[in-house]
N, C-alpha and C positions, 0 to 999 in steps of 0.2 A: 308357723302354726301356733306356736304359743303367745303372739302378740292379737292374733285373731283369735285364739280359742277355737281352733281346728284341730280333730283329730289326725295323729300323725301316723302313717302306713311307712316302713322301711325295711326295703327290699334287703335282705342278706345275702352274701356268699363270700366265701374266704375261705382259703387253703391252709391260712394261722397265719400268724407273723415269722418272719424269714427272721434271723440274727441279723442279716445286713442292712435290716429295717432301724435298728437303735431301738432303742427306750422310748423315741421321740412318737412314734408308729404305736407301742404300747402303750403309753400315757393318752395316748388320744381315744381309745376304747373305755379308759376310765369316766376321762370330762364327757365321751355319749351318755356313761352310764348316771354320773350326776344328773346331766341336763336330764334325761328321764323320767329320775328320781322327782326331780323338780318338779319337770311336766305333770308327772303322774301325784304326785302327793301335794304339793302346794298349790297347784294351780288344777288341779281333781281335769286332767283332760285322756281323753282316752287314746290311746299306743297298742298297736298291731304291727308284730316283726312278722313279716313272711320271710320263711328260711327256704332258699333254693339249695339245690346240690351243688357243688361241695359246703356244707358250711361248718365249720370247724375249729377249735383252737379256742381263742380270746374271744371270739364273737358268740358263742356257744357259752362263752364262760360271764359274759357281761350282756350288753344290751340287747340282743338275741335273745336270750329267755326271761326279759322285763316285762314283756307285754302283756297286756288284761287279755286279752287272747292270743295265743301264738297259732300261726298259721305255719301248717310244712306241705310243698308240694309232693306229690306222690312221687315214690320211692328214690327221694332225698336220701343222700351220705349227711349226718348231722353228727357231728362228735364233738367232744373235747380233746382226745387223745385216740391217734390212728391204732388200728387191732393188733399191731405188732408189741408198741408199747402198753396196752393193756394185756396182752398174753404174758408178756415177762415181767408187767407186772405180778400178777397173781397167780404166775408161774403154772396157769393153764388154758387151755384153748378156749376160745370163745368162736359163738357161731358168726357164720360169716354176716348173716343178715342183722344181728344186733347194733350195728348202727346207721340204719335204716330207720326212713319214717312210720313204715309198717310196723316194727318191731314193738 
């Protein structure tokens, strides 16, 4: 896409990265989010992430919400962090629906 100056569409879904993944699995969400970076700012081309359900974790947290519009299918799970670790985070309940594309 970026050798044609084509806009780039990139389908999402992920459950997060697993521990049994390594570093190797996490490092590779960075170099998407450079390449991007690149795409979008040096080379001015237009990037649409559609996030399907589940999408989650590192993808939510990197090239997932880079896009000059982000596209979520109807009632998509979209998180950074599942509602158990957000409840003991802030040590109180959250609705069920808040990570929802609805929401």
């Amino acid at each position: 896409a970026t050798k044609r100056s084509l806009p780039l569409v990139i389908v999402c879904t992920s459950g997060g990265a697993r521990m049994q993944e390594g570093c190797l699995g996490l490092m590779q969400m960075a170099k998407i989010s450079s390449a991007s970076h690149n795409y979008q700012s040096d080379k001015k081309l237009f990037y649409v992430p559609i996030l399907t359900s589940p999408t989650t974790g590192g993808v939510v947290a990197s090239f997932g919400m880079l896009g000059d519009i982000i596209i979520v299918e109807p009632k998509a799970y979209v998180a950074f962090a599942g509602k158990r670790i957000i409840q003991q985070t802030l040590n109180k309940p959250i609705s069920d629906n808040s990570q929802m594309s609805e929401y």
